[in-house]
C-alpha positions as CSV (number, residue, x, y, z in Angstrom):
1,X,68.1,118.5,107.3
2,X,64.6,118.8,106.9
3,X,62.3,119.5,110.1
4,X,59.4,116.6,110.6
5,X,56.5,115.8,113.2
6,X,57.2,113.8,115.7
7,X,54.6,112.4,118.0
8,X,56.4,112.5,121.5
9,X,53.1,112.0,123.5
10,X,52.6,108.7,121.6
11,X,56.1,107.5,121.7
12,X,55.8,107.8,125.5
13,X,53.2,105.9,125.7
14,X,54.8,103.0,124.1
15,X,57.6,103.2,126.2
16,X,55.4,103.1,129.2
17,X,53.5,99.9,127.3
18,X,56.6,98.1,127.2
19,X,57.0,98.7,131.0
20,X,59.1,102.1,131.7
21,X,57.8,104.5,134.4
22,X,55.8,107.3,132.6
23,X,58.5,109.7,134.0
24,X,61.6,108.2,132.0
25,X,59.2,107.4,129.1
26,X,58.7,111.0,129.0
27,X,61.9,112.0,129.5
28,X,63.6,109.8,126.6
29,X,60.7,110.9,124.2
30,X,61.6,114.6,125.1
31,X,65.2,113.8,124.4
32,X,64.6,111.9,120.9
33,X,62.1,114.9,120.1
34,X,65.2,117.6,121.0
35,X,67.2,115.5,118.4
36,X,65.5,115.6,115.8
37,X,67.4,118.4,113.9
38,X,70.3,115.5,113.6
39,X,67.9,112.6,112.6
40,X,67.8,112.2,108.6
41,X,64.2,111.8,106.8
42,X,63.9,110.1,103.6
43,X,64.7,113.2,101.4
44,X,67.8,113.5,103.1
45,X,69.0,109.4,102.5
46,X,67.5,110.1,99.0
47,X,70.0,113.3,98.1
48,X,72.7,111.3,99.9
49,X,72.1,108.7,97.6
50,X,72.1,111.1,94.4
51,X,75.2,112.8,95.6
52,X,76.8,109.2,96.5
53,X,75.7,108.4,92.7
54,X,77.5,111.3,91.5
55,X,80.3,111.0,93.4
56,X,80.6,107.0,92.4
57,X,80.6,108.1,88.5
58,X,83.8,110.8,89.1
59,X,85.5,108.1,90.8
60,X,85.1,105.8,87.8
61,X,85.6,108.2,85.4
62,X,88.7,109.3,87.1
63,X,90.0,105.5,88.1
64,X,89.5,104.8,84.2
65,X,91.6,108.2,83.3
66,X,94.1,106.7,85.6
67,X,94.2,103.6,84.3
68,X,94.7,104.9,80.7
69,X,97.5,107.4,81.6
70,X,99.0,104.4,83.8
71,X,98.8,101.9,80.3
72,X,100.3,105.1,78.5
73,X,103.0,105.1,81.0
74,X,103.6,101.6,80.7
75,X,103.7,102.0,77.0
76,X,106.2,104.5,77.0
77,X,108.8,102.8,79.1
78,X,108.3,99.9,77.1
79,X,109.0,102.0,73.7
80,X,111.8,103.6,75.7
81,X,112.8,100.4,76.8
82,X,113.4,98.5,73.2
83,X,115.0,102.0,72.1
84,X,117.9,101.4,74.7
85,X,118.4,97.8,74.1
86,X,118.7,98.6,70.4
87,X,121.1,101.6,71.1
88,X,123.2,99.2,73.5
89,X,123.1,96.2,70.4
90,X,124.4,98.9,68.2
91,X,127.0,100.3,70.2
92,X,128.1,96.8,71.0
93,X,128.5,96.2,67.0
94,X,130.4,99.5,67.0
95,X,132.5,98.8,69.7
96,X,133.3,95.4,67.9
97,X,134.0,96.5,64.9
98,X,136.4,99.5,66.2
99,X,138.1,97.2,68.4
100,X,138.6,94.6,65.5
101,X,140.1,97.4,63.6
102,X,141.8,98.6,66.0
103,X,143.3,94.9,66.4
104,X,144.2,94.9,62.4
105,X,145.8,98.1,63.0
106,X,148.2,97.2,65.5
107,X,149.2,93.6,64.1
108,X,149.6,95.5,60.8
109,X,151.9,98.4,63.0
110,X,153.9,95.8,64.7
111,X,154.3,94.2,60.9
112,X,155.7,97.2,59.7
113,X,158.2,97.5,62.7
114,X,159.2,93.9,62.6
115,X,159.7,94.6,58.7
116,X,161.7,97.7,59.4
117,X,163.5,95.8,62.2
118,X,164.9,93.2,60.0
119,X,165.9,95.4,57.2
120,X,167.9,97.7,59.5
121,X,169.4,94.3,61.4
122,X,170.3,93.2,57.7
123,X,171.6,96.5,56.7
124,X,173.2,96.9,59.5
125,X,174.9,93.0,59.5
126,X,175.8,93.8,55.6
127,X,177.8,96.9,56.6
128,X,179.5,95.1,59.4
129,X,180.3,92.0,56.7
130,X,181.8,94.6,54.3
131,X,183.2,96.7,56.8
132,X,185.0,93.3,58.0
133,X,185.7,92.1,54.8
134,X,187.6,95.3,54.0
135,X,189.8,94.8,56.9
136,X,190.7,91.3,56.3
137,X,191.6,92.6,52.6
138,X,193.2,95.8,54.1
139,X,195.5,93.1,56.7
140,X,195.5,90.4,54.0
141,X,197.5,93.2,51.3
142,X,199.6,94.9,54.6
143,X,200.8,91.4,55.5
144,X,201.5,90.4,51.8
């Protein structure tokens, strides 16, 4: 801080003019005067100000960086966001379609078997009619 005059003799005075005792008048002019070194003179409020200035445009610049990485941000989940709802629609399709085939698969599997079922039941009741038959002819010539 910058070093300035300061008139202690007449700022007693006026303390003594307003009605304090010369003694204390002197004593808080003696005690402003050894304060000086932390009183601020113009210069110093006026570099404040210029650094406060400065200091004021960072901030902006940085609140506006901020802001644009934060709508970047935003951006990106929002891209990201769309991306997984499209992956989840076209697993979902997937998923549909595989388990429709799957379906066709199974009612065409249980065809078959059903199919393979009745031949064999057939087969099976045509060799037990023959089989039959041939006895009754076999007991049918014994008893003749």
């Amino acid at each position: 801080m910058n070093k300035f005059a300061y008139d202690t003799l007449g700022t007693s005075r006026e303390l003594e003019a307003a009605g304090m005792e010369r003694r204390q008048a002197e004593a808080v002019a003696t005690a402003i005067a050894r304060r000086e070194g932390n009183l601020a003179t113009k210069s110093d409020l006026n570099l404040l100000r210029t650094e406060l200035k400065s200091l004021r445009t960072e901030l902006k610049s940085d609140v506006s960086k901020v802001e644009s990485d934060i709508a970047k941000v935003e951006s990106d989940i929002s891209s990201l966001r769309a991306k997984v709802e499209s992956d989840i629609s076209s697993l979902r399709t997937e998923v549909k379609s595989d388990i429709s085939s799957l379906r066709t698969e199974v009612k065409s599997d249980i065809s078959e078997v059903r199919s393979e079922m009745k031949a064999q039941f057939r087969w099976a009741i045509s060799t037990q009619v023959i089989a039959a038959f041939a006895v009754i002819t076999l007991v049918y010539a014994i008893v003749q």
